[in-house]
N, C-alpha and C positions, 0 to 999 in steps of 0.2 A: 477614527480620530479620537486621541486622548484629552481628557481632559486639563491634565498634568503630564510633561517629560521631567521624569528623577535623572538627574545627572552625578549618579554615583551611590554603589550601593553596599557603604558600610555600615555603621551603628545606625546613623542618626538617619543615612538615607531610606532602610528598610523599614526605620518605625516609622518617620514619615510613612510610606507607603502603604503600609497597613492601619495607619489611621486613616488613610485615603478608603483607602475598601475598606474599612469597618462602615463607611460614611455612603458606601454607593459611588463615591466619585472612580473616574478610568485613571488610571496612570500608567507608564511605561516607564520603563526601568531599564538605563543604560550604564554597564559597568564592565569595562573590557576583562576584569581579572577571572579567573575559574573560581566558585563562590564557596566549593567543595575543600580546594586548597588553603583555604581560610582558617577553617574548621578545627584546626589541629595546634598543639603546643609549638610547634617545629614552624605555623606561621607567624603564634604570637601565642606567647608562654603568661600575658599579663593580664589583670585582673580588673573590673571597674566595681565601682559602687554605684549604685541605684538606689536614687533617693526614694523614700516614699512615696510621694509625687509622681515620679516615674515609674513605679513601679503600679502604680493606680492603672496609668495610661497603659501600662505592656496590659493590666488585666481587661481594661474593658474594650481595648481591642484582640483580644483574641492572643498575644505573642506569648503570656504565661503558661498556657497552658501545651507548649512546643520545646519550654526547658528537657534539656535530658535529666536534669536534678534540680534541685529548687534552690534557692542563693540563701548564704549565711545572712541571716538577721542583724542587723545591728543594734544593740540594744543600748550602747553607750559610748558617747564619744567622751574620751579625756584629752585636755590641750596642758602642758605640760610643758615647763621654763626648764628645759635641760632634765635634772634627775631632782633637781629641788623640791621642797614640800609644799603644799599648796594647789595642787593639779585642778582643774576647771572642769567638772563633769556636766554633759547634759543626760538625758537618762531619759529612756521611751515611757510613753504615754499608754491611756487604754489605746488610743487610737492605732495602736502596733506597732514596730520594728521602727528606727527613726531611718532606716535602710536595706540594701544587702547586698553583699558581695557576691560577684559572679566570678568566676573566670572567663578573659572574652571568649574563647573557642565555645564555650556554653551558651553564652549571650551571639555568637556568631548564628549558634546551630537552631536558635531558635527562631531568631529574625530570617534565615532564609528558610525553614522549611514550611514558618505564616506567611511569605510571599508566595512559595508552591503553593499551598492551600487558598490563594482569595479569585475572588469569584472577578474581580476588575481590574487586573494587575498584569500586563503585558512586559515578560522578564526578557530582558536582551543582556544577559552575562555574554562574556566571549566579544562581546560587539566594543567601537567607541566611532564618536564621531568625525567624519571627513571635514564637512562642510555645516553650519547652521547657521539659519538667518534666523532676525528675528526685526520684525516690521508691524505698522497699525494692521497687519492683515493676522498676526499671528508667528508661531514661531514652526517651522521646518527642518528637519535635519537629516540627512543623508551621512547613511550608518557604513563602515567599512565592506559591511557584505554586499551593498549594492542598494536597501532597502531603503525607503522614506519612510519615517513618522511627523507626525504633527498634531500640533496641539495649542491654545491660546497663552499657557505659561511652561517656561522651563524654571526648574529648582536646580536648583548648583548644592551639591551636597557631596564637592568632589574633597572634602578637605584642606588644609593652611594651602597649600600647592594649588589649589582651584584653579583651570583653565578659563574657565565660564568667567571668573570674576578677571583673570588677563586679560581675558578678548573685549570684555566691558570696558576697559580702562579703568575700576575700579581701585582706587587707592588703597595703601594699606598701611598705618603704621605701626610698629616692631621696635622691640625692644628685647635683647638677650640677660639673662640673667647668666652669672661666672658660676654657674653649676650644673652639673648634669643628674641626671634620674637614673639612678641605677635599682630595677627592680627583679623581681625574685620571689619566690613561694618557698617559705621554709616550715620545718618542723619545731615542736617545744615541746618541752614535758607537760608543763601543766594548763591545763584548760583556759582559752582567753575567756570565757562567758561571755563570748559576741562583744566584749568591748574594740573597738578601734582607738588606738593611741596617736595622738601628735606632740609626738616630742621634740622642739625647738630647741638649736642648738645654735648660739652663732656663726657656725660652719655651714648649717643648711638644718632643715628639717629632715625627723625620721619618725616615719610612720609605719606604725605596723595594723593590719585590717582582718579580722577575723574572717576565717575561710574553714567552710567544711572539713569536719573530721573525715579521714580515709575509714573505708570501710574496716582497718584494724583496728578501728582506735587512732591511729596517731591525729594527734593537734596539729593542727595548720593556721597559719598568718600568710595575707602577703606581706611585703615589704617594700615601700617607698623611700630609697634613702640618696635625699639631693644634697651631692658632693662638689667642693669646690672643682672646678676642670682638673686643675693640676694634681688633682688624687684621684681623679676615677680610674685613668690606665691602672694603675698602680692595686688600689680596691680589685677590679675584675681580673687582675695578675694570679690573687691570691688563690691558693686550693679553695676548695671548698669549705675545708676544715676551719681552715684560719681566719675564711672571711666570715663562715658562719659564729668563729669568734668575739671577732671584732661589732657586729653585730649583736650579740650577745650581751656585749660591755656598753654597747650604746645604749640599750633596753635598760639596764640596769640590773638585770639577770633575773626579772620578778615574773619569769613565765620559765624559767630554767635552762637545759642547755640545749642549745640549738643546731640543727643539722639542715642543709641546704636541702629540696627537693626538686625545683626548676632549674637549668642552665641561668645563669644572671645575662639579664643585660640591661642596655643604655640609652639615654638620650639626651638632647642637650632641650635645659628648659626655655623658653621664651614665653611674651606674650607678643600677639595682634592681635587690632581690633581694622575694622573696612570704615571706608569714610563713610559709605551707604552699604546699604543691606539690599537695594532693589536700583533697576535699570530696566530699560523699556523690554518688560513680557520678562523680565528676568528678577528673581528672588535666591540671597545667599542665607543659609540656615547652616547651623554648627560649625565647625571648626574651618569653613568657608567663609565664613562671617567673624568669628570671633576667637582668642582661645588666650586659655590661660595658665596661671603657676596649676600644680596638679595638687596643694593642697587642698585639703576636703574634700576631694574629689570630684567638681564642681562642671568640671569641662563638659563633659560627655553629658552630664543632663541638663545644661545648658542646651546643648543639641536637641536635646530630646523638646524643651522647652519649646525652644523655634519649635519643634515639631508641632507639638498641641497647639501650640496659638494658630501657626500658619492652617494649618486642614481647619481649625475651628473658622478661621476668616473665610476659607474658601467656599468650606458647605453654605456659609452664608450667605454668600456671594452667586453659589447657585441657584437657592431657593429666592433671592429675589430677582432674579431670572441677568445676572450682571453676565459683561466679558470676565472672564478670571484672569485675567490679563489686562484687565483696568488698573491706571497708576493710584487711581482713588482708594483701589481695594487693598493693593499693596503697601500704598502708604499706613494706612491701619495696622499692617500688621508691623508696620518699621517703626511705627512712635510705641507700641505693643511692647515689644523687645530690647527696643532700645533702652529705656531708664534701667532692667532686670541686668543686662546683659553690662553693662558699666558698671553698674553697682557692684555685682561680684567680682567682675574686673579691678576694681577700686580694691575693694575688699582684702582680695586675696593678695593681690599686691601691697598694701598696709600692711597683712600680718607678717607676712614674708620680712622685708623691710626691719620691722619694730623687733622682730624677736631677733635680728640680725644684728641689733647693735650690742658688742660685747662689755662686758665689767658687771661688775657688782654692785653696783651704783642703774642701771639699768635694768638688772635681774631683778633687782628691790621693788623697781618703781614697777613690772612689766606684776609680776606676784601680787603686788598692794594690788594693782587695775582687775586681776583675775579675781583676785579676794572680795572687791565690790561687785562687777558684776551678778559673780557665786549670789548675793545678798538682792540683788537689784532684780526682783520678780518678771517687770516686765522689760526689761532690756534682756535679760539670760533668754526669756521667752522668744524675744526677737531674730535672737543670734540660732536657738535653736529651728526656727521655722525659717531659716536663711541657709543652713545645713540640713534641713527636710526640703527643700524647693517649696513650700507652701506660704512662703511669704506673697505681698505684694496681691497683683492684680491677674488670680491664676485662671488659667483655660480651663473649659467643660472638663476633656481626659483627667486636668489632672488635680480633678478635684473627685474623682471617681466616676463619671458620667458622659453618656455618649453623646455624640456631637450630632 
């Protein structure tokens, strides 16, 4: 018997999982997809950021050191009112990189081959569930191939789509933004020097994320560029030439001329948030729970967040000898998450919004607000440990320390 059933084993479900076994706790791990086909551009060509914070956690459990390369540093973020003067920079500390850019197939390749290697982690790729109950006796589930597991808590870390949180009857409310994410890995002449740009347009934001140099030499960015609906056909219509133009003119051409190097594609943005985050033996973490606009790229370590906090409640929860599937223990880690997980939600949605309102008369007022901030010591401070994930009330991982 496990101690934990993972219900889903992408990003957020496999670091979960190995903060479980960094901790000694058992967990089993159930994900019907082949974890192999994951792996590759041709299943997902796109990129995440990894705050510092998170990347604390990948090290002191063990997943850093399963990279196939190491992720581009962040060394500066700039927020930027169209192409106007005035750009808002935060800029890294001694304490290191204020992030770094993976590509996911790299961030794939490392989170499963730390689940191959832990010493407490029961993988069921290829499997999914028939039947689960879940009762004061605990939770059971009977797996397609015929097999039972069980365990006192299941984790839903099936993503926005979650079963687990269906079957709960768990609420959820949504909201669509009239834009899509069209993203992409391209090339530039001149060196980004680890900066990541947020250039805000009243059309949508476009951000570019510094990404490892090819072993030639060539510069690389990703690219986040959220378009009204009614332009994205129209955008991924383009050669590659002309989109990588268009792109180009967006930038303001102050990294030079640009050449596509990933296939582009799409997504339409939204947010959800669940009414509850837990239900009897039942707990939702990452994009099961919550999700958001993709600027600053705040989603996925949100994920990662639940991750830390939840394995830190649990080992607790062990060592005073608790059910892990007590509502007591679970509500701790819901009041935990919840202020973090609204607030960037909040957040991200405000800046979204504000730089969305168009004229010059708005540009004026959004530029003066940038320009104080720039001035305002501990509010810039704020904003930038709200872009490192170290704000607030942080868990053992991801303050560097085992649980």
């Amino acid at each position: 018997m496990s101690d934990v059933i993972i219900q889903g084993g992408g990003l957020v479900g496999l670091a979960f999982a190995a903060a479980l076994d960094s901790a000694g706790l058992k967990a089993t791990l159930v994900d019907p997809a082949d974890p192999d086909a994951r792996a590759n551009t041709a299943f997902d060509g796109r990129t995440s950021a990894v705050s510092s914070s998170s990347q604390r956690m990948f090290d002191v459990v063990g997943i850093t050191d399963h990279f196939p390369q190491p992720g581009c540093p962040i060394e500066t973020i700039r927020v930027a009112d169209g192409l106007q003067p005035g750009a808002l920079s935060f800029d890294a500390d001694e304490d290191g990189p204020l992030g770094f850019m993976h590509e996911n197939r790299h961030l794939r390749s490392a989170l499963i081959a730390r689940a191959r290697a832990a010493k407490h982690l029961d993988l069921r790729f290829g499997r999914h569930a028939v039947q689960t109950v879940r009762d004061a006796h605990g939770v059971r589930m009977t797996l397609d191939d015929g097999s039972e597991i069980a365990a006192p808590l299941l984790v839903a870390a099936e993503g926005r789509n979650s079963p687990s949180r269906a079957a709960a009857g768990i609420r959820v409310a949504t909201w669509k933004y009239d834009h899509d994410a069209i993203v992409s890995v391209l090339s530039h002449e001149k060196p980004h020097e680890g900066v990541a740009w947020e250039i805000f347009y009243p059309q949508g934001p476009f951000a570019l994320l510094p990404m490892n140099d090819l072993e030639d030499g060539t510069h690389r960015s990703a690219i986040v560029w959220s378009v009204p609906k009614e332009n994205s056909a129209g955008l991924l219509k383009l050669s590659d030439e002309d989109f990588a133009g268009e792109a180009q003119a967006a930038a303001g051409g102050f990294l030079g001329k640009f050449a596509m190097l990933n296939p582009r594609s799409t997504y339409p943005l939204g947010y959800h948030r669940t009414a509850r985050v837990t239900d009897e033996r039942l707990v939702l973490i990452g994009d099961a729970a919550h999700g958001v606009h993709p600027i600053a790229g705040q989603g996925v370590n949100l994920g990662y967040r639940d991750a830390a906090a939840l394995a830190e409640v649990l080992v607790e929860g062990r060592r005073l000898g608790m059910d892990l599937g007590d509502a007591t223990l679970l509500e701790r880690y819901a009041r935990w998450r919840g202020v973090d997980a609204l607030g960037v939600a909040l957040s991200t949605d405000g800046f979204v919004r504000m730089f969305g309102v168009p004229g010059r008369t708005a540009s004026a007022v959004r530029r003066l607000g940038m320009g104080l901030i720039d001035r305002i010591g501990p509010l810039k401070e704020r904003l930038k440990a709200e872009a490192q994930g170290t704000s607030g009330d942080l868990p053992l991982l991801l303050r560097g320390l085992p649980i």
